[in-house]
C-alpha positions as CSV (number, residue, x, y, z in Angstrom):
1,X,0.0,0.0,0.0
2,X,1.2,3.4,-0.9
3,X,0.8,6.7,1.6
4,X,0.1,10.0,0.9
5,X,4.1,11.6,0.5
6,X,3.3,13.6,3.9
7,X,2.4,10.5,5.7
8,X,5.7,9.1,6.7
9,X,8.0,11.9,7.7
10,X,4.3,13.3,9.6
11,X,4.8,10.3,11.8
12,X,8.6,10.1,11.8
13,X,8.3,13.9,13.4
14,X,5.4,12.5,15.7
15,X,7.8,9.4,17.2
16,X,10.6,11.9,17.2
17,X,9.0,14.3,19.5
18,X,7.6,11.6,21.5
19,X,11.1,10.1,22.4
20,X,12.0,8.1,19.6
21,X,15.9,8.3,18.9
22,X,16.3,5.5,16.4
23,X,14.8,4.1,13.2
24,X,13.6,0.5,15.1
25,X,11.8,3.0,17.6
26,X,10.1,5.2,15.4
27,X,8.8,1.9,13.5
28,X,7.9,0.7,16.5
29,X,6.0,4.2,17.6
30,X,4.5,4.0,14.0
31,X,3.3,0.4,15.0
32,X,1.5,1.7,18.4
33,X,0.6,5.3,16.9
34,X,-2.8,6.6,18.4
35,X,-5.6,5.8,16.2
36,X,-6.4,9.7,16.6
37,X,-3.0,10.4,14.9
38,X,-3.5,8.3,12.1
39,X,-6.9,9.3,11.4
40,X,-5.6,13.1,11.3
41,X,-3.1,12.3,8.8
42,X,-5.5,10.5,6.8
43,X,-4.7,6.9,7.3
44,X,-8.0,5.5,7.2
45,X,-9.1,2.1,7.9
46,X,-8.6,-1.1,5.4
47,X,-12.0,-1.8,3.7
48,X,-11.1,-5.7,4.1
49,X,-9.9,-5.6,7.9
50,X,-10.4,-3.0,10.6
51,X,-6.9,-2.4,11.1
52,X,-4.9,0.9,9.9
53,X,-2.6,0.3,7.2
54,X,0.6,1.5,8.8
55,X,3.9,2.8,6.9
56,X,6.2,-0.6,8.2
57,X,9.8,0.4,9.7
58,X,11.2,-0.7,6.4
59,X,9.5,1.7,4.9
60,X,10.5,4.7,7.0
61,X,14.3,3.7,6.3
62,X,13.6,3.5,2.5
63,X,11.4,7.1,3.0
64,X,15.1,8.5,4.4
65,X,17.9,6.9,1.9
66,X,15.7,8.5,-1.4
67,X,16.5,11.9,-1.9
68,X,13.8,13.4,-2.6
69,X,12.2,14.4,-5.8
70,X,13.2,18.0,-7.7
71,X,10.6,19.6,-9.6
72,X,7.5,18.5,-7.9
């Protein structure tokens, strides 16, 4: 599942300020984010399962090694 491009460094900045100080803990803040958090940044819930889909750790580090794009 694809996020909105906001999405990920939202809740990196979220985890940050709550404490996190590595990648493995803001993935695991991500993991136990507020439903009230999510829902603010427009993570909605999965039509097929009433769980969140949640930007995975692996996905934070991949948001932080692409530089990002020029021009849009």
């Amino acid at each position: 599942m694809r996020h909105a491009r906001a999405v990920v460094p939202a809740l990196t900045a979220y985890a940050v300020l709550t404490g996190a100080a590595s990648l493995l803990a803001v993935g695991e803040w991500i993991a136990d984010a507020p439903p009230s958090v999510l829902e603010s940044l427009g993570i909605r819930p999965d039509p097929l399962c009433p769980k969140r889909s949640r930007p995975s750790e692996a996905t934070v580090r991949l948001s932080r090694e692409r530089p990002p794009r020029s021009g849009r």
